[in-house]
C-alpha positions in Angstrom: 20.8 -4.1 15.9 17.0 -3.4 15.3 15.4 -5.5 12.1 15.3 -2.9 9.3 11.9 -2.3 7.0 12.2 -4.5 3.8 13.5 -2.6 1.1 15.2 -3.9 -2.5 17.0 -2.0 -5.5 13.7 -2.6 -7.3 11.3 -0.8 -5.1 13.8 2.0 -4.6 14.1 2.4 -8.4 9.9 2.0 -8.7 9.7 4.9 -6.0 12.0 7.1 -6.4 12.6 10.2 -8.8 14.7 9.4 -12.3 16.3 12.3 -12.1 17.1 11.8 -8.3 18.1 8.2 -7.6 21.5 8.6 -9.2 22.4 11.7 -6.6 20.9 10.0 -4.0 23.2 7.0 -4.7 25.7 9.5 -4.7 25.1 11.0 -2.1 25.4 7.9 -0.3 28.8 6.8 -1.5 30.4 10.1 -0.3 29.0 9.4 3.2 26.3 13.0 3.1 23.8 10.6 5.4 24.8 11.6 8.9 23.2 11.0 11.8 20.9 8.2 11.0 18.9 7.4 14.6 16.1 5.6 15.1 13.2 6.1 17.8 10.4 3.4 17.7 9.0 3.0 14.5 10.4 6.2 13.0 13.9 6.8 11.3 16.0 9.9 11.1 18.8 11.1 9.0 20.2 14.5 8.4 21.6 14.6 4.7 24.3 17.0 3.6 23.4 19.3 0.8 23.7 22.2 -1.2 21.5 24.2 1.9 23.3 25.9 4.8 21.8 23.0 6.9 21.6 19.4 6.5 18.3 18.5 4.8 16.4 15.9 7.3 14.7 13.3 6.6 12.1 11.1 8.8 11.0 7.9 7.9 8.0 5.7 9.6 7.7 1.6 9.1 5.2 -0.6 10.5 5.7 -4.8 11.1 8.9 -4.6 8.7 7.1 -2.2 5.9 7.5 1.2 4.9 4.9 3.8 5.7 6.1 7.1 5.2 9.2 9.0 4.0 9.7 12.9 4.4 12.4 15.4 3.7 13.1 18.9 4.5 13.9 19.7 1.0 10.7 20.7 -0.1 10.1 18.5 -3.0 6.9 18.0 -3.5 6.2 15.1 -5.6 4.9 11.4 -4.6 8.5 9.9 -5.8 10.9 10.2 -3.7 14.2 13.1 -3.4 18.1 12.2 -4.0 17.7 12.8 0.3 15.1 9.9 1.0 16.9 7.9 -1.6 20.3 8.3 0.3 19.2 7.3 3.4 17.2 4.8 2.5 20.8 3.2 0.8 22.0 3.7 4.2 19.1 1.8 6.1 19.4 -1.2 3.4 23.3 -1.3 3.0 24.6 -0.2 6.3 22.1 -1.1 9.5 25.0 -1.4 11.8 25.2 2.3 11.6 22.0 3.0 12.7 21.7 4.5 16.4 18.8 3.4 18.7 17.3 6.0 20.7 14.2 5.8 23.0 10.8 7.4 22.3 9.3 10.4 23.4 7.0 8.1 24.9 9.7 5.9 26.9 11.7 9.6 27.5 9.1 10.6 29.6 8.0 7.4 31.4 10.9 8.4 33.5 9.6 11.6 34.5 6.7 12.7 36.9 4.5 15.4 36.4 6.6 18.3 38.0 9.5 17.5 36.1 7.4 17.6 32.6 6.4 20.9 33.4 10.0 22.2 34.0 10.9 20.6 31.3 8.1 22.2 28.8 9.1 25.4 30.7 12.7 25.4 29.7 11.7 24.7 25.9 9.3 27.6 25.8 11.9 29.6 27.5 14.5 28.0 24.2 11.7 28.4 22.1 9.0 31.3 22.6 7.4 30.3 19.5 6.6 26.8 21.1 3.7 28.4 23.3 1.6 29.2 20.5 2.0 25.9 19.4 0.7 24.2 23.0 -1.9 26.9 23.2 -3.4 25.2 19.9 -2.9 21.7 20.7 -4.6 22.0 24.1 -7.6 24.5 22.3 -8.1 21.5 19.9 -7.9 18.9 22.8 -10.5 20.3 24.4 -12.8 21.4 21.3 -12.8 17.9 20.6 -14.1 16.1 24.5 -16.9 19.3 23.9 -20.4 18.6 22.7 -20.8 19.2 19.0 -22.7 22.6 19.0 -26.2 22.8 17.0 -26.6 24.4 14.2 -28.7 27.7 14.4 -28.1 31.6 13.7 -26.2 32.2 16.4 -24.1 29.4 16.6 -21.3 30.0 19.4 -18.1 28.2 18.8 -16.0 26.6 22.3 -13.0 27.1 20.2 -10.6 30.2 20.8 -9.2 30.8 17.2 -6.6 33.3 18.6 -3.9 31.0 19.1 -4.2 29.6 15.7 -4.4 33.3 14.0 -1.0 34.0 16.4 0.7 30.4 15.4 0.1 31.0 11.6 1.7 34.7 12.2 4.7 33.1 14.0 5.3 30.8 11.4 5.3 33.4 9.1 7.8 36.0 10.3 9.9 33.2 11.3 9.7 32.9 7.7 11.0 36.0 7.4 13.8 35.4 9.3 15.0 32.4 8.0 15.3 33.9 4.7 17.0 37.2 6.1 19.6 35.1 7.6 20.1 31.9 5.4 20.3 31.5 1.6 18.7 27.8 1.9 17.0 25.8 -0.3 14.4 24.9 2.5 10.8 26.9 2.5 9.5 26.1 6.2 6.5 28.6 5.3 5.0 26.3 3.3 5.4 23.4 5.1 4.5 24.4 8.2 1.2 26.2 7.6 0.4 22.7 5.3 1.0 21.0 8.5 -1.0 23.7 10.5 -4.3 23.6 7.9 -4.0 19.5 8.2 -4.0 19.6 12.3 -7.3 21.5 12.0 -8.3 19.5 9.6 -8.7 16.7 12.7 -11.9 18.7 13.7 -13.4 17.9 10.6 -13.1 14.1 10.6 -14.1 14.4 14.2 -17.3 16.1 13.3 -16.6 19.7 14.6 -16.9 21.2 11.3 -17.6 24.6 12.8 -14.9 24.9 14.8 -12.7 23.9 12.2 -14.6 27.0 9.8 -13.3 29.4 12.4 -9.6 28.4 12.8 -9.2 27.9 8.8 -10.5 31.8 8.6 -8.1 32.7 11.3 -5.0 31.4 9.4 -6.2 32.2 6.0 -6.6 36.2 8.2 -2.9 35.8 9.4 -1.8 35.1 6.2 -3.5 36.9 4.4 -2.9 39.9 6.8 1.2 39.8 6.0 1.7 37.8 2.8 2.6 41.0 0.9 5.9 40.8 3.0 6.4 37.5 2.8 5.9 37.4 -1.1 9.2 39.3 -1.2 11.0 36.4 -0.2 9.7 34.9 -3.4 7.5 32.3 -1.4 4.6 31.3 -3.4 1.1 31.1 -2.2 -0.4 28.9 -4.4 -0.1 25.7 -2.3 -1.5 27.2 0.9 -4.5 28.9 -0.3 -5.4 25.3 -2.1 -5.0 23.8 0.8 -7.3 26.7 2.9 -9.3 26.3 -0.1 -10.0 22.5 -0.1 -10.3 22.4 3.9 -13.3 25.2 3.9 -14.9 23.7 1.6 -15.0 20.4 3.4 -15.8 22.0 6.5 -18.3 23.4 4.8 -20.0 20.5 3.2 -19.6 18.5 6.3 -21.4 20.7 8.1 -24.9 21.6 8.5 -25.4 25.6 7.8 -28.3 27.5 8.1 -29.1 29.3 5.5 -28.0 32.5 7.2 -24.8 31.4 8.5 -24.4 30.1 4.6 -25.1 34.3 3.6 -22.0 35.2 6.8 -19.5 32.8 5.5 -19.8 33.7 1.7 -19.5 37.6 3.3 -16.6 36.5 5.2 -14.9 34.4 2.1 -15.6 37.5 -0.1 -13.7 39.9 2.9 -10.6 36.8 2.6 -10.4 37.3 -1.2 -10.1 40.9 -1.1 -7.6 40.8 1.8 -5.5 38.4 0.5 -6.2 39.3 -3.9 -7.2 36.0 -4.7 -10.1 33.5 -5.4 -11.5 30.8 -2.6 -13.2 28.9 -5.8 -14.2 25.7 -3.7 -15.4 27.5 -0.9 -18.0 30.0 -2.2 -18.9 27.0 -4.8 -19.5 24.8 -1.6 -21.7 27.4 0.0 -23.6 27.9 -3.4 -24.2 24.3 -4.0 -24.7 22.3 -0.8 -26.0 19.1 -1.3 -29.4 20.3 -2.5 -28.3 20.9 -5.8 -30.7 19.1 -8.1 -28.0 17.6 -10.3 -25.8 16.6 -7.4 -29.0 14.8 -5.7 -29.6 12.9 -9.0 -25.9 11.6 -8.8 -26.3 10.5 -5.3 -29.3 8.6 -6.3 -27.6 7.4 -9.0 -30.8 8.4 -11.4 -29.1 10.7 -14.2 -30.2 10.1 -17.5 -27.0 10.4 -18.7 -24.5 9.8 -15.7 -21.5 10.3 -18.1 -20.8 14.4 -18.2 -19.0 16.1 -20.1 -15.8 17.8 -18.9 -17.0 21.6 -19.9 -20.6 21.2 -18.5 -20.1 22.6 -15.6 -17.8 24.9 -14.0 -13.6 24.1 -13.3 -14.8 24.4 -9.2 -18.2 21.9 -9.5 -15.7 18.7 -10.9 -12.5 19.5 -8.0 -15.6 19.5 -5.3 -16.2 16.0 -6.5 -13.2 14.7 -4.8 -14.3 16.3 -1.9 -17.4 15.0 -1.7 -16.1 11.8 -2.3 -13.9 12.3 1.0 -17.4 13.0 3.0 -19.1 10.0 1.9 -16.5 7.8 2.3 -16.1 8.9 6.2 -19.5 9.1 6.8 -19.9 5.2 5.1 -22.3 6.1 2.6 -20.9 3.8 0.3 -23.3 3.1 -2.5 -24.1 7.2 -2.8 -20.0 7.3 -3.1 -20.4 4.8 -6.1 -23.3 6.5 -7.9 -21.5 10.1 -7.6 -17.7 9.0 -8.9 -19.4 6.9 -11.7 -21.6 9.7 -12.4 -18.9 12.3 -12.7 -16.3 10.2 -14.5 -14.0 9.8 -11.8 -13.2 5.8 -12.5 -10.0 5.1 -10.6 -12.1 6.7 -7.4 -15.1 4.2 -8.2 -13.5 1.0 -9.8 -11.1 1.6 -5.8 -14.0 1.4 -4.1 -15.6 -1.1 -5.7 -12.1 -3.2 -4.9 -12.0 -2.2 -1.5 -15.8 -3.1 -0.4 -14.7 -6.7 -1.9 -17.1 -6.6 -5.2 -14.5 -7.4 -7.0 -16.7 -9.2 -9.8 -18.3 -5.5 -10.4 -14.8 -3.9 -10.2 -13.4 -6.5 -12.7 -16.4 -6.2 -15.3 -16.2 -2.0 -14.9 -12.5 -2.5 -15.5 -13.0 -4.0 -18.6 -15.5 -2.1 -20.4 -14.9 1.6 -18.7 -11.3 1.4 -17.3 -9.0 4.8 -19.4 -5.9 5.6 -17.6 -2.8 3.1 -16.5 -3.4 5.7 -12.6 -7.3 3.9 -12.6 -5.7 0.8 -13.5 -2.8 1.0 -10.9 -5.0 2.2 -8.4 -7.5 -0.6 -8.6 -4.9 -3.5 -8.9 -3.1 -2.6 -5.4 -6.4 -2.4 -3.7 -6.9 -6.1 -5.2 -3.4 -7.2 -3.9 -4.0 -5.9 -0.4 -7.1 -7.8 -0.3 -5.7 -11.0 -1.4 -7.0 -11.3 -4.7 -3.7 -11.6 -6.5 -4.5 -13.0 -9.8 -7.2 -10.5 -10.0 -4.8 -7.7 -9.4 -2.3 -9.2 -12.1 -5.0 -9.3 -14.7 -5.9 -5.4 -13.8 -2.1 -4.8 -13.7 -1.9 -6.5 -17.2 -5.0 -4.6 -18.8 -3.2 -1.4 -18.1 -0.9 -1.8 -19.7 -2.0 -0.7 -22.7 -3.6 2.2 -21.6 -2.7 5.4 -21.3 -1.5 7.3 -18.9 1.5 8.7 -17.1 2.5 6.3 -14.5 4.2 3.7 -17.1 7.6 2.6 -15.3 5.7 2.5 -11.4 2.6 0.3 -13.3 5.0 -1.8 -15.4 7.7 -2.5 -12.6 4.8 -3.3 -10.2 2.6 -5.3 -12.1 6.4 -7.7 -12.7 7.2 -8.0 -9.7 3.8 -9.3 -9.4 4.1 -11.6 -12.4 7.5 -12.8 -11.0 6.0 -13.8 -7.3 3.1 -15.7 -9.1 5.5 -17.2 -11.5 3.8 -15.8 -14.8 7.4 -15.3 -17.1 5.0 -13.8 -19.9 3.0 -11.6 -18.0 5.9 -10.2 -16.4 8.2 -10.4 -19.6 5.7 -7.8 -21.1 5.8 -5.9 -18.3 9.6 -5.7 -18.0 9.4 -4.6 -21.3 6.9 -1.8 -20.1 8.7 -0.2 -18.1 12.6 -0.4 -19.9 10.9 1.3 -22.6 9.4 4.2 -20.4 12.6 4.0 -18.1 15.4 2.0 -18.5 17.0 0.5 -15.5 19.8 -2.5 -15.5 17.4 -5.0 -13.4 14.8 -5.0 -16.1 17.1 -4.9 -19.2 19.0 -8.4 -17.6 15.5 -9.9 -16.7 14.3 -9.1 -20.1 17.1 -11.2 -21.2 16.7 -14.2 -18.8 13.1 -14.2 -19.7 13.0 -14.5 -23.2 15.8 -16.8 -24.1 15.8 -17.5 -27.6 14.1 -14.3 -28.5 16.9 -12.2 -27.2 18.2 -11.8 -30.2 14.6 -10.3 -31.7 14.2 -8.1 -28.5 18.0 -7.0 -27.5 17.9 -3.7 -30.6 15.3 -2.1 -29.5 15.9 -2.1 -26.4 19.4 -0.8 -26.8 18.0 1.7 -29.0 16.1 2.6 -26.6 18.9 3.8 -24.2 20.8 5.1 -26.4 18.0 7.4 -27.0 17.4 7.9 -23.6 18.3 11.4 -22.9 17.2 11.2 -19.2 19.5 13.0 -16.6 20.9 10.1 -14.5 21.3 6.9 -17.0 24.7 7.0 -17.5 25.3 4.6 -15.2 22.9 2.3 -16.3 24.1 2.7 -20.4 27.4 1.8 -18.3 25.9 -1.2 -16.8 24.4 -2.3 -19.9 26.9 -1.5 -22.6 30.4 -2.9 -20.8 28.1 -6.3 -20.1 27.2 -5.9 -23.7 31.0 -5.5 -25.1 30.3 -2.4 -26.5 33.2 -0.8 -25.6 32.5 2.1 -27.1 28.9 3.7 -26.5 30.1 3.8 -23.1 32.6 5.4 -23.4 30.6 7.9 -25.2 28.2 7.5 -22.5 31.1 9.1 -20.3 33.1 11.7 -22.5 32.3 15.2 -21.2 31.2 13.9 -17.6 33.3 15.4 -14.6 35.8 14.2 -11.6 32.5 13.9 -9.7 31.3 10.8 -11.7 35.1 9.3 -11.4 34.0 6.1 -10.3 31.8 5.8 -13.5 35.1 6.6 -15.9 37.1 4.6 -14.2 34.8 1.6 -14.5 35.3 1.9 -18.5 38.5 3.0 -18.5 39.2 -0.1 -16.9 37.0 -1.9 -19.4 38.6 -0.3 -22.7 42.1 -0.4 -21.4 42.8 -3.0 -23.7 41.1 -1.5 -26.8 41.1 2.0 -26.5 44.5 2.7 -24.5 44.8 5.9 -26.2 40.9 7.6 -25.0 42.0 6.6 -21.5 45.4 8.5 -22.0 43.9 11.5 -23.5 41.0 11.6 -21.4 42.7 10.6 -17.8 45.9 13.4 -18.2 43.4 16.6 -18.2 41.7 15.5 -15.4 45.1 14.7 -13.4 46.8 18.1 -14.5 43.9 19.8 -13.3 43.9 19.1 -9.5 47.6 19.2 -9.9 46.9 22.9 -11.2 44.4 24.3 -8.7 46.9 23.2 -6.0 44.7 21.4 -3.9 46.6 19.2 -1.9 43.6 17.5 -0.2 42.8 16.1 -3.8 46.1 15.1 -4.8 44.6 11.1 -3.8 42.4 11.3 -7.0 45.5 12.7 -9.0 47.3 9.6 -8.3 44.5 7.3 -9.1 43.9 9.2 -13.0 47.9 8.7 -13.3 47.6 5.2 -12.7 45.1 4.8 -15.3 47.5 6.6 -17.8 50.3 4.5 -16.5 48.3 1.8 -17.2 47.4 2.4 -20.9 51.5 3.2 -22.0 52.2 -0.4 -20.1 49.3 -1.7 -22.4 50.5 0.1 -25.3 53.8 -1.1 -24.8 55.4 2.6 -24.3 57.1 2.4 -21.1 59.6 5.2 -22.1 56.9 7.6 -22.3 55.4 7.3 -19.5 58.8 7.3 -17.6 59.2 11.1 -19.8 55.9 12.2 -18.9 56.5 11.2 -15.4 59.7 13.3 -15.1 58.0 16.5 -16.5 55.0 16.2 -14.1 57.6 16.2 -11.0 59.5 19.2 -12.5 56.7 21.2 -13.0 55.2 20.3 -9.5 58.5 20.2 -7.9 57.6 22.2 -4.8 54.4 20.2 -4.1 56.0 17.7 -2.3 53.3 15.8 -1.1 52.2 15.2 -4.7 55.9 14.0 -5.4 56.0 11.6 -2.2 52.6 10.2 -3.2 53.9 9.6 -6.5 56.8 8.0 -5.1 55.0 6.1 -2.7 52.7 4.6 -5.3 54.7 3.1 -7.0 54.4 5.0 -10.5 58.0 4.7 -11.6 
């Protein structure tokens, strides 16, 4: 058995989605994760869902520590989906289920050259699609071991764009397909022209900007070309022309244009806007500004009179190129221009990272202090800190945010206590644990809270609890569980469970269990419906969870001292089910006489 990436309850609460870690934990108790293998540093899972197909899931570690987790599912926020979340319960709870599996790279050690070639063959002859997909690899391969070509008015470019036009066009009425013939959830358009722009994207950070100008135009031609067919399908092309968008206008800026090719792009953006009926803002911005626009060069220089601008002095496109920009200087190691810029601009958790990460962390701490907004600048800045050793630094940062605002309160919070807690700082991370409770409660913190301030409990223990009971968060009903049975109170959670269904039945058990002795009567009326019902549907293969709600109402007449009533209700249940004899032998064999 391999040694599995660290991972804890706390990090998969900090990372994950609210809304999703209590289906993910779900999912993982009704054994969905299947298939779990791993190859090298990479694991993969195949989680069963609402789709036609199993949503899959990859997930990368390096020396013990995550790197990357992806799903098929298509959500597309930084937290993580019910699907990570499952199989990352799998990879922490059950590691002896994991199957090893060799590399690619140890895969084809074993084969020679002919035999790689028959076997490419027979996936292209699986696959057809798979060609286009070589044709592009090998056309990048060898744009990038060509010379750089110089700029002039006739620039030729060593790159064939037709594969790329042809892959973008595959992927598309695949597209098409997929959606003819499955009602999924999945939307592989999407993804796989994201992963197509940020493959040619590679030229760009290699320096062959002008190549990557011509492939970008000939996906953004492909799509642009059939979209009005894919559009039917109700795929939205917001995210792709963004992305098209951003990666122009880098190209752009990265490169050197002459003034006329700078007049045949804007032409040929113009041409792509029309095509396609929409706006490539960046781009045409990019091409209109250079870097030779006086303002800009006055950033760079860090000269402006007044280097803090307002947010409506120049136009939406001029502030999103910043970031950009930003990206260009920062690969090019033009450090102190990258300082002037974000500063000048406003863009603090961009500067005060940079700062952190060129180790002037005396600068970083004083511009914290005095020009610091948002809890994303401050969270930003303190994990540069911690991965450069300066711990104490990074608390302080982590502390100072804290009362900013901003909308990363839990992941802050949760991150800067865990910080407190390994530097053994109970206020620091006392406040913290506080924090983040408040934004989102979670059972580790509320019981923390508790250890850590000792004789103030009784000061801090109402609000908190007001606070879950407030909480109207899908998901928490576990934790108000947690929380309100360790508490006593008996009855907010059993509120916390009224009107939940047979798919939470290991929650309701837990309080029925609890309130057995106070409330026999709620566990009579509310465990007989749910029995009666599977008994009614006539599902046989359910009949296991039938039994288990009897024995919690056979439990509360034994506690209520009304044996006789049970025994009554018993008999009526086998006379009105009489021919469901599997139900009757369970019963029997069960013991619930």
């Amino acid at each position: 058995m391999f040694k599995t990436p660290y991972l804890t309850d706390s990090l998969i609460h900090t990372k994950s989605a609210p809304e999703f870690l209590s289906k993910g934990q779900s999912d993982y108790e009704s054994g969905n994760v299947t298939a779990v293998t791993r190859r090298g540093n990479l694991l993969n899972a195949e989680v069963i869902g609402h789709a036609v197909q199993p949503y899959r899931v990859r997930v990368g570690f390096d020396e013990g520590s995550l790197t990357s987790a992806t799903c098929s599912c298509g959500y597309q926020k930084a937290e993580w989906c019910e699907h990570i979340v499952a199989t990352l319960f799998v990879v922490m709870r059950q590691p002896e289920t994991i199957q090893e599996r060799p590399t690619l790279e140890q895969l084809l050690d074993h084969l020679n050259l002919k035999q790689i070639q028959e076997l490419v063959q027979e996936l292209v002859q699986q696959n057809p699609e798979l060609i286009d997909e070589i044709d592009c690899y090998l056309t990048l391969k060898t744009a990038i071991k060509s010379p750089t070509q110089p700029a002039n008015t006739q620039r030729p470019s060593p790159i064939n764009p037709a594969p790329f036009r042809q892959q973008a066009r595959d992927i598309l009425y695949e597209g098409m397909r997929y959606f003819e013939n499955l009602d999924g959830e999945e939307d592989p358009v999407t993804e796989e022209l994201l992963d197509l722009i940020d493959n040619v994207q590679g030229l760009i950070e290699i320096g062959e900007t002008y190549n990557a100008l011509i492939v970008l135009e000939a996906i953004a031609s492909a799509c642009a070309a059939d979209w009005d067919r894919v559009e039917q399908y109700g795929i939205d092309s917001d995210d792709i022309i963004l992305a098209l968008d951003e990666a122009i206008a880098e190209a752009i800026l990265s490169d050197s244009l002459s003034s006329s090719e700078v007049k045949e792009w804007r032409s040929r953006l113009e041409i792509l806007q029309e095509e396609w009926s929409t706006e490539f803002t960046l781009s045409l911005e990019s091409l209109t500004q250079g870097w030779n626009d006086p303002h800009l060069v006055q950033a760079l220089k860090g000269t402006l009179t007044e280097p803090e601008i307002a947010e409506d002095s120049h136009p939406y496109s001029s502030r999103d190129l910043v970031l950009i920009r930003l990206k260009i200087l920062d690969r090019q190691e033009r450090y102190q221009e990258y300082l002037n810029l974000a500063k000048s601009k406003g863009r603090m958790k961009q500067y005060l990272t940079m700062l952190g990460s060129l180790g002037r962390t005396a600068e970083a701490m004083e511009a914290a202090r005095t020009q610091m907004k948002t809890m994303e600048e401050a969270f930003s800045l303190g994990e540069t800190l911690r991965s450069n050793g300066e711990v104490s630094k990074a608390l302080e940062i982590g502390k100072m945010g804290l009362k900013l605002p901003g909308d990363c309160q839990y992941q802050l919070a949760s991150w800067t206590a865990e910080l407190a807690e390994e530097l053994g700082n109970p206020e620091v991370e006392l406040e913290a644990r506080q924090s983040a409770f408040y934004d989102n409660p979670h059972s580790k913190d509320y019981f923390r809270i508790k250890a850590l301030s000792a004789e103030n409990w009784s000061k801090l223990q109402p609000d908190l609890l007001n606070t879950l009971r407030q909480n109207k968060t899908w998901g928490k009903t576990e934790v108000k569980v947690e929380i309100f049975l360790n508490e006593g109170l008996i009855d907010e959670a059993i509120a916390s469970v009224n009107g939940l269904g047979s798919y939470h039945m290991d929650l309701v058990h837990q309080v029925m269990d609890a309130a057995m002795s106070e409330r026999p009567d709620w566990v009579i009326e509310t465990a007989k419906p749910f029995a009666e019902a599977i008994l009614d549907r006539k599902k046989s293969e359910y009949y296991n969870q039938a039994i288990a709600w009897l024995k919690k109402v056979r439990a509360a007449y034994i506690q209520k001292d009304q044996w006789d009533i049970w025994k009554t209700y018993r008999q009526d249940l086998l006379q009105t089910h009489a021919r469901k004899h599997k139900f009757r032998g369970m019963l029997e064999d069960r013991r619930l006489d």
